[in-house]
C-alpha positions as CSV (number, residue, x, y, z in Angstrom):
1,X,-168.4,-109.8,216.4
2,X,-169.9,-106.7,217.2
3,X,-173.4,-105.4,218.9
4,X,-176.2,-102.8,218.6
5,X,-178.7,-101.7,220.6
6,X,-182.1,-101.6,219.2
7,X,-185.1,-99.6,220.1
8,X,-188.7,-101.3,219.5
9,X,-191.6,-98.9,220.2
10,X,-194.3,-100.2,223.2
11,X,-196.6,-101.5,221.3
12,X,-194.0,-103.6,219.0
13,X,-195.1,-107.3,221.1
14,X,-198.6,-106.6,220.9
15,X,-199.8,-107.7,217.5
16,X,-196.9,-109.2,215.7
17,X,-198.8,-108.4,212.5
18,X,-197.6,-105.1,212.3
19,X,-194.0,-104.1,210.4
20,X,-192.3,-100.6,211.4
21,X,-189.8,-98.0,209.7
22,X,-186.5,-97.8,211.0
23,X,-184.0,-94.9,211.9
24,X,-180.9,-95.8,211.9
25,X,-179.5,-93.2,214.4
26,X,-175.3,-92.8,215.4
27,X,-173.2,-91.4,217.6
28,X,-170.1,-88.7,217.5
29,X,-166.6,-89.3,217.9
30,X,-165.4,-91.2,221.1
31,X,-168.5,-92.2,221.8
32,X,-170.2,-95.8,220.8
33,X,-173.2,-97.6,220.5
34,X,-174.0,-96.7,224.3
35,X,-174.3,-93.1,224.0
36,X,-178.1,-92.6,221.9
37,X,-179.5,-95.0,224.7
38,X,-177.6,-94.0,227.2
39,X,-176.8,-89.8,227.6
40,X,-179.5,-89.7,224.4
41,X,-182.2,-90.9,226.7
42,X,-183.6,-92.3,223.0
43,X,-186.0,-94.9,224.5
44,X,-187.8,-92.1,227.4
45,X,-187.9,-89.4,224.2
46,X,-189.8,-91.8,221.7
47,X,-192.2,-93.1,224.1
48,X,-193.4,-90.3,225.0
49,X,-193.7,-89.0,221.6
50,X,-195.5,-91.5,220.7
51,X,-197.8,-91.8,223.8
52,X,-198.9,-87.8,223.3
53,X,-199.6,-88.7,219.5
54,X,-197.0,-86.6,218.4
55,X,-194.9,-89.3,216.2
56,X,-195.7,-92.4,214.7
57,X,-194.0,-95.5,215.9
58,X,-190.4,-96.8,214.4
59,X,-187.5,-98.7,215.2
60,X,-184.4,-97.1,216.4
61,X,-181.0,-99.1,215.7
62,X,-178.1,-97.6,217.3
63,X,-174.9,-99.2,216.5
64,X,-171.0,-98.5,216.8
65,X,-169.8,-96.3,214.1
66,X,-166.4,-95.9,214.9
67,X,-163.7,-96.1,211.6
68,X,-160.7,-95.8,210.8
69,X,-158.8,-95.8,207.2
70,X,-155.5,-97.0,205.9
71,X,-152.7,-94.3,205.9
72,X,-152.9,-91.5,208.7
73,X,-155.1,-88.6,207.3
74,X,-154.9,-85.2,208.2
75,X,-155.9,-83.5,211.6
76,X,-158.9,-81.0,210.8
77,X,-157.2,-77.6,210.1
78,X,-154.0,-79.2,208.7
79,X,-154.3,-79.3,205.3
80,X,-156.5,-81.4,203.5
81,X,-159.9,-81.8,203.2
82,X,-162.1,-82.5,206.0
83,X,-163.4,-85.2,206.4
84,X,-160.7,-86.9,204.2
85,X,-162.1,-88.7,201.6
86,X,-163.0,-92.4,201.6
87,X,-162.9,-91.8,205.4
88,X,-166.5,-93.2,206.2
89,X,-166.6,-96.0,203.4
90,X,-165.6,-98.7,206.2
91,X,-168.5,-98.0,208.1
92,X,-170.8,-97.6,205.3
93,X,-169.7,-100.7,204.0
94,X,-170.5,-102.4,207.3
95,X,-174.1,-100.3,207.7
96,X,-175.4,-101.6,203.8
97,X,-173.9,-105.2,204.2
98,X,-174.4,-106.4,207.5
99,X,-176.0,-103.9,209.8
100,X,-179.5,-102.9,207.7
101,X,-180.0,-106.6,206.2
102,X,-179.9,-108.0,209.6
103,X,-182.0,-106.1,211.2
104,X,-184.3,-106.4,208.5
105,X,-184.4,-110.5,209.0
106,X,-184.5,-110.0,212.8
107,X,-187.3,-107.7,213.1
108,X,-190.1,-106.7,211.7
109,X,-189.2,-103.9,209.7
110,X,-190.7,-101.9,206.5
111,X,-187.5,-102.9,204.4
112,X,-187.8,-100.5,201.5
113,X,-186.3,-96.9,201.1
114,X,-189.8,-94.6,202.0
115,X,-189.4,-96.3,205.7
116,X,-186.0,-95.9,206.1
117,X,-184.3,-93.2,207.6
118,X,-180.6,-92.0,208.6
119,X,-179.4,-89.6,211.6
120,X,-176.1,-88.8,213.7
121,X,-174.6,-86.3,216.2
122,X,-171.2,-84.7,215.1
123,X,-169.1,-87.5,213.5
124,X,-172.4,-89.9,213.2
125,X,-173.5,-86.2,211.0
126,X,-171.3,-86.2,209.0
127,X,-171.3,-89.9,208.5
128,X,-174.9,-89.7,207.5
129,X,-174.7,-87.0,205.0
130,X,-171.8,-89.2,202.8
131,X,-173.9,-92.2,203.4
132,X,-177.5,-91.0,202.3
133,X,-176.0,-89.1,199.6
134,X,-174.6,-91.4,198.1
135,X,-177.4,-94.0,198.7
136,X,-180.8,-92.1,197.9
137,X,-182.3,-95.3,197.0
138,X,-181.7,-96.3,200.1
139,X,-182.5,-93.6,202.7
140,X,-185.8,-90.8,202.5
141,X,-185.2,-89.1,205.3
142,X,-182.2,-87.4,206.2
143,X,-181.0,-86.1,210.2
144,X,-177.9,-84.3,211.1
145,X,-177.0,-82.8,214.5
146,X,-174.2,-80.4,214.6
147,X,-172.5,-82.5,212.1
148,X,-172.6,-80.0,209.0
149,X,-175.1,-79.7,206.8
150,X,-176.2,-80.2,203.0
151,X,-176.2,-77.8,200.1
152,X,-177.4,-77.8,197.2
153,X,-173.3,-78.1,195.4
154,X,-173.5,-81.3,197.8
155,X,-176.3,-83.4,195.5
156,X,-175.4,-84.5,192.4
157,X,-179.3,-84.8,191.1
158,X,-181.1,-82.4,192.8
159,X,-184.2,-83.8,191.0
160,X,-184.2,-86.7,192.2
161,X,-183.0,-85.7,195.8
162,X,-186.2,-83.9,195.5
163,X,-188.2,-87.0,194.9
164,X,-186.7,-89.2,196.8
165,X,-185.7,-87.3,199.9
166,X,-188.8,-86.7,202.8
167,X,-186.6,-84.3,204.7
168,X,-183.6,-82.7,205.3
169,X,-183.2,-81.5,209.0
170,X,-180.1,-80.1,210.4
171,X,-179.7,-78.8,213.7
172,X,-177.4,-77.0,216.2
173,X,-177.1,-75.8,219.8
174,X,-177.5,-71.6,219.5
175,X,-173.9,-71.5,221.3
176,X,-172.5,-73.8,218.3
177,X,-173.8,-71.2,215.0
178,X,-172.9,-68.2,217.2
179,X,-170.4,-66.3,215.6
180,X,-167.9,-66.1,218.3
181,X,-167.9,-69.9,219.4
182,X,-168.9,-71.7,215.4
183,X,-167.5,-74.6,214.7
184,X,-165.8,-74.7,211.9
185,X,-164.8,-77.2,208.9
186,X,-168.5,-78.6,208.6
187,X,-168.9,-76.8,205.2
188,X,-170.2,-73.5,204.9
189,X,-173.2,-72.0,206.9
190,X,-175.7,-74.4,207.7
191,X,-178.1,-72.0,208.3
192,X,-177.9,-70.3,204.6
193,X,-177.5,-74.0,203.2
194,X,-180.6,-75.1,204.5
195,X,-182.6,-71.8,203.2
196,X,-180.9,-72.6,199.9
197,X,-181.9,-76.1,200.1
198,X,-185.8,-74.5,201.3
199,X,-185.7,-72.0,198.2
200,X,-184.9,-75.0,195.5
201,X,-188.1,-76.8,196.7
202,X,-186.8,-79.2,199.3
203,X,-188.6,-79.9,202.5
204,X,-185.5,-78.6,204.3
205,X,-186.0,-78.1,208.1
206,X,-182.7,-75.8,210.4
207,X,-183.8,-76.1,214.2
208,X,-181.8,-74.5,216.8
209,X,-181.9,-75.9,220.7
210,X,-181.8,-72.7,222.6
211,X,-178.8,-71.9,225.1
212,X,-176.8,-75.1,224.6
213,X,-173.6,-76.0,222.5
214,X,-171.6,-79.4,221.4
215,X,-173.6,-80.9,223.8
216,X,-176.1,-84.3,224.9
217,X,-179.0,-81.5,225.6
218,X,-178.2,-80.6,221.8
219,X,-179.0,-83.4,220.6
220,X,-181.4,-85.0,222.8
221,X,-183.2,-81.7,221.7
222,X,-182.6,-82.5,218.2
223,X,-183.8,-85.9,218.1
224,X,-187.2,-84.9,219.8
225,X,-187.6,-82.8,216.9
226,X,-186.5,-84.6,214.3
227,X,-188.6,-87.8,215.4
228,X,-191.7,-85.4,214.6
229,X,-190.8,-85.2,211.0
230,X,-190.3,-88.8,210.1
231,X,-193.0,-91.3,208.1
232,X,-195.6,-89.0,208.6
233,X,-196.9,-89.8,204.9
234,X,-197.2,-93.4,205.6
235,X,-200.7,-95.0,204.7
236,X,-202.7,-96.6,207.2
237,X,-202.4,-93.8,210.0
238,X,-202.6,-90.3,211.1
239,X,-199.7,-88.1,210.1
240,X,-197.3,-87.1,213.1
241,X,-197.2,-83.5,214.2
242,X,-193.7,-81.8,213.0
243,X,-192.0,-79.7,216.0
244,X,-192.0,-76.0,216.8
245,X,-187.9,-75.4,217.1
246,X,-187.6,-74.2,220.5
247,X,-185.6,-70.7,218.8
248,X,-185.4,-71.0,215.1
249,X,-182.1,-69.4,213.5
250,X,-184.1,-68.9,210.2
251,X,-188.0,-67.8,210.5
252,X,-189.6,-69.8,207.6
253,X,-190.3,-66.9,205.1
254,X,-192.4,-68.6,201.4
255,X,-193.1,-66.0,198.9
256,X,-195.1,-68.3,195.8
257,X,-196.5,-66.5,192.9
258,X,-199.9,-68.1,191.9
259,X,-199.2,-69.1,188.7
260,X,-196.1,-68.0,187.8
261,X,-193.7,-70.6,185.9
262,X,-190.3,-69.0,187.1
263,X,-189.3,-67.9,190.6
264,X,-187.6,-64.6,190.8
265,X,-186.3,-61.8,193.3
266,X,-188.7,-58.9,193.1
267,X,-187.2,-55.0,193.6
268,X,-187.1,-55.5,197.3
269,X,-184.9,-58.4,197.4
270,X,-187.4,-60.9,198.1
271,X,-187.6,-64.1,196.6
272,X,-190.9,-65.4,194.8
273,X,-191.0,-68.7,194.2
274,X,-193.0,-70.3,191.3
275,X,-195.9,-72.0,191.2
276,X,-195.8,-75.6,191.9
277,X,-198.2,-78.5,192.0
278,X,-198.6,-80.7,194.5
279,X,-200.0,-83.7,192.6
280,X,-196.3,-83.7,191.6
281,X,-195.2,-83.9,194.6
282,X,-193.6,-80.7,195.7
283,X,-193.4,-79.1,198.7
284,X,-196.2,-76.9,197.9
285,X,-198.6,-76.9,195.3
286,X,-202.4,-75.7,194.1
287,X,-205.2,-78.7,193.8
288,X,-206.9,-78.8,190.7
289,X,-207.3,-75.1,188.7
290,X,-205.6,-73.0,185.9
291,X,-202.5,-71.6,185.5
292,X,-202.9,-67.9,184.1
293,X,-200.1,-65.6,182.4
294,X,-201.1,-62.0,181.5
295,X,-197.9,-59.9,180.9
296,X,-198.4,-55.8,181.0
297,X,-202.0,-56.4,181.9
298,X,-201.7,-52.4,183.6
299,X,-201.6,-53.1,186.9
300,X,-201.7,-50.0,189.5
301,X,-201.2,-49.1,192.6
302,X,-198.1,-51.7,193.7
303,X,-194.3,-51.6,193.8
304,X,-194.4,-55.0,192.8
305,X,-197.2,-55.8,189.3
306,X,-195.5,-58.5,188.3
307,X,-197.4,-60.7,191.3
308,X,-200.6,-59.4,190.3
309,X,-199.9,-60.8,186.2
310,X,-200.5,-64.2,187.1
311,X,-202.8,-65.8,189.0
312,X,-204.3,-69.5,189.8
313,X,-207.7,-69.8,188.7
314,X,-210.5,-72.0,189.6
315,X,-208.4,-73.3,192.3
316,X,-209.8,-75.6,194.9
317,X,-207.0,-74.8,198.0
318,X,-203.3,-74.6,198.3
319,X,-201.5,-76.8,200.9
320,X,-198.1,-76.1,202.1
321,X,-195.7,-78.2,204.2
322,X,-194.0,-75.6,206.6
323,X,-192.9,-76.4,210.5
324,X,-195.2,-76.4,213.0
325,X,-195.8,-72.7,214.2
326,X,-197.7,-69.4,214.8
327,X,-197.6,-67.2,210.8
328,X,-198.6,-64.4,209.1
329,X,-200.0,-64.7,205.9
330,X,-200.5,-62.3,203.1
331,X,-202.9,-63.6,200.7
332,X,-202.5,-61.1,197.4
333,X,-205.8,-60.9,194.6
334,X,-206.4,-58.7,191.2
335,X,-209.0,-59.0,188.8
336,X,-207.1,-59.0,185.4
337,X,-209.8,-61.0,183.9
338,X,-211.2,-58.5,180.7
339,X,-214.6,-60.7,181.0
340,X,-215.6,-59.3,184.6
341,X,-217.2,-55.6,183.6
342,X,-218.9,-54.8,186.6
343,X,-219.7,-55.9,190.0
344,X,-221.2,-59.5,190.8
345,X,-219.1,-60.8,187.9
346,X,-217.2,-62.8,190.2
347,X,-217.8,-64.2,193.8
348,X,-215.9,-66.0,196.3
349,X,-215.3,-67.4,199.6
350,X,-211.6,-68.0,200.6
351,X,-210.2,-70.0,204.1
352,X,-207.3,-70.1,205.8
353,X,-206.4,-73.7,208.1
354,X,-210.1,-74.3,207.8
355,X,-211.6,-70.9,209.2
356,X,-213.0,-68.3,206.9
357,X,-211.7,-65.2,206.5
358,X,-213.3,-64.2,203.1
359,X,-217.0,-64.2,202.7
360,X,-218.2,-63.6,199.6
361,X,-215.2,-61.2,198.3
362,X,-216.1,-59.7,195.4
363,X,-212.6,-57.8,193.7
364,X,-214.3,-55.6,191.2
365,X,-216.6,-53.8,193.9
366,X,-214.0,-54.1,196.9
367,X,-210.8,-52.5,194.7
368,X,-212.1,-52.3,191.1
369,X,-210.1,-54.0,187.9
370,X,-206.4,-54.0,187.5
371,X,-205.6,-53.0,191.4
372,X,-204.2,-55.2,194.3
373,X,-205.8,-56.2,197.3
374,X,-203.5,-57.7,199.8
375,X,-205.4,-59.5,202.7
376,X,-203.5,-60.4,206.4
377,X,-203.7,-62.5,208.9
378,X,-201.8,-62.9,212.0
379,X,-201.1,-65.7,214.4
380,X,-202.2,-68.5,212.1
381,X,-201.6,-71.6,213.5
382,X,-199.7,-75.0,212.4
383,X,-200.0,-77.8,214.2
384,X,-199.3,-80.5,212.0
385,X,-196.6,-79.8,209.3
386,X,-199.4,-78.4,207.0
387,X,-200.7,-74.7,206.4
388,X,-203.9,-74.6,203.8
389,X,-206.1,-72.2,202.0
390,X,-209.4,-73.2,200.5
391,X,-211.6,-71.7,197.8
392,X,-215.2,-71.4,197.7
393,X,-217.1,-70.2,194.8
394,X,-220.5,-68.4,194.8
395,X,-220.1,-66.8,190.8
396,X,-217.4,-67.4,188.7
397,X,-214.5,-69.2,189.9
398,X,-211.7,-68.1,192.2
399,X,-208.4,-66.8,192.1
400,X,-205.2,-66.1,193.5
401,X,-202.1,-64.2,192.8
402,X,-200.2,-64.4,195.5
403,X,-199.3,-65.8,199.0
404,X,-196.7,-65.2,201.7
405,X,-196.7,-67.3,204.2
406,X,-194.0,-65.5,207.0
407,X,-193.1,-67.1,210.3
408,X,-194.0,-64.9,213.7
């Protein structure tokens, strides 16, 4: 016999219609089934998410994860690898054969892998990181609080983790990632694993709770923001509102290259990733236009011309998932195009999150052909998980070259 406690959100006895996601959330080591509703304060967190619109209801099952293996494995920092291997296959065992098939018969769950998602604190991490991995058809969305983190030498098929996997978030308290007190045997940085993660196209998420370590506050923290970013795709209601991390150990930097087929590191160091559509379900991508290539077109006037050689034309707006938060973004235009001669040949409007911030711009009488105009904006706001840029045009169609989207 064994028990779980089992968050239902307030409005779950209402209409008995209505079927829910689940998280499936665990605790750290010496700890049980008591601690999320308990120290976690999981139940006061959720509802009030949910009552200031800010994430969509789900079910919350927190049961006992505690395991144990045959043999006596190795102490962390005594040889060996850490966690041993096999070490959470009892417990995942227990979570795919019992655990997730009852609660799917005893409540009124969404019992398919786009509403299910996985999370833990220290020891209930690293448990989730074995078991999602190695069950993607199982899990989409993926939690881990100061319990290591995922890179990309982790997934077997980063293709599919692509596809199949909502997001990635990983969190610590500052005082844990400082480099006097870091924890260590969680493996590698988990700060430069979830950039790498972010640079191979995965909707990878680091948040940092400000001034606290190995600790409830940690993870209370990290479950607030981590709630945020779950089932917001779901049909049949309004997306949820991903957090702002109270003090973000990475600022979200995206350099994308309209139109470019290859990311690459331009002279300065800085990463440009390539063009990707979002019809194919990446974490970015252009809606409807062309994809344009013109190598040693003779651009002037920039340390960098190889932006400036492609470009997306007659695009309708560009949408990218990034955390909720206050940006800069560089928006970067050429006219390349041998069929514009003069001025008037091509007009167009351009917006950013809905407000415009190019009327009319006409490149061939603002810069001339074959020289960059880089456009700013500060202080652009995201509020819920998505940053866009829309296209107007008055003659000819539009196009882009280049956007950088920069966390403030």
């Amino acid at each position: 016999m064994r028990r779980c406690f089992v968050y239902t959100p307030p409005e779950y006895d209402k209409d008995t219609t209505v079927r829910y996601p689940v998280l499936y959330l665990q605790h750290g080591g010496g700890e049980d089934e008591t601690g999320w509703p308990n120290q976690g304060k999981t139940n006061l967190i959720m509802d009030n998410l949910i009552a200031e619109g800010k994430a969509k209801p789900f079910i919350i099952v927190m049961d006992n994860g505690t395991w144990s293996m045959g043999g006596r494995p190795p102490a962390r920092g005594q040889g060996g690898t850490w966690p041993p291997a096999g070490w959470a296959d009892t417990f995942k065992k227990t979570l795919l054969e019992d655990i997730i098939p009852m609660i799917d018969a005893d409540y009124r769950t969404l019992a398919d892998q786009p509403h299910r998602a996985m999370a833990g604190l220290s020891m209930g991490g690293m448990q989730t990181k074995v078991i999602t991995l190695a069950n993607l058809d199982t899990f989409s969305h993926i939690g881990i609080f100061s319990g290591g983190s995922i890179a990309p030498t982790d997934i077997n098929d980063l293709t599919a983790f692509k596809q199949k996997v909502k997001v990635a978030f990983v969190s610590y308290g500052s005082r844990e990632i400082d480099p006097a007190n870091r924890r260590g045997g969680f493996g590698g940085d988990p700060k430069a694993n979830a950039e790498a993660l972010r640079q191979a196209g995965v909707n990878s998420v680091f948040y940092v709770s400000s001034n606290t370590a190995h600790e409830w506050q940690s993870w209370r923290r990290s479950l607030r923001e981590f709630a945020q970013f779950l089932f917001k795709d779901d049909a049949g209601g309004s997306p949820s509102s991903p957090a702002v991390a109270v003090e973000p150990a990475v600022k979200f930097v995206l350099r994308v290259d309209c139109g470019a087929a290859e990311s690459y590191k331009d002279k300065f160091g800085n990463v440009w990733a390539a063009d990707q559509d979002l019809e194919a379900g990446k974490t970015w991508g252009a809606v409807y236009g062309s994809i344009l290539d013109r190598p040693d077109v003779g651009i002037t006037g920039t340390e960098i011309p190889r932006i400036y050689e492609t470009e997306r034309y007659s695009v309708e707006s560009y949408k990218f998932t990034v955390p909720n938060g206050k940006y800069t973004v560089r928006l970067h235009f050429a006219e390349t195009f041998e069929g514009i001669t003069s001025e008037e040949g091509r007009v167009f409007s351009v917006s950013v999150q809905d407000r415009e911030v190019l009327k009319d711009l006409d490149l061939y009488k603002t810069v001339g052909p074959l020289k960059p105009l880089v456009k700013e904006y500060k202080g652009v706001s995201v509020e819920n998980g998505q940053l866009a840029i829309g296209f107007t045009p008055n003659i000819e169609n539009p196009q882009i070259c280049g956007v950088e989207i920069l966390a403030e």
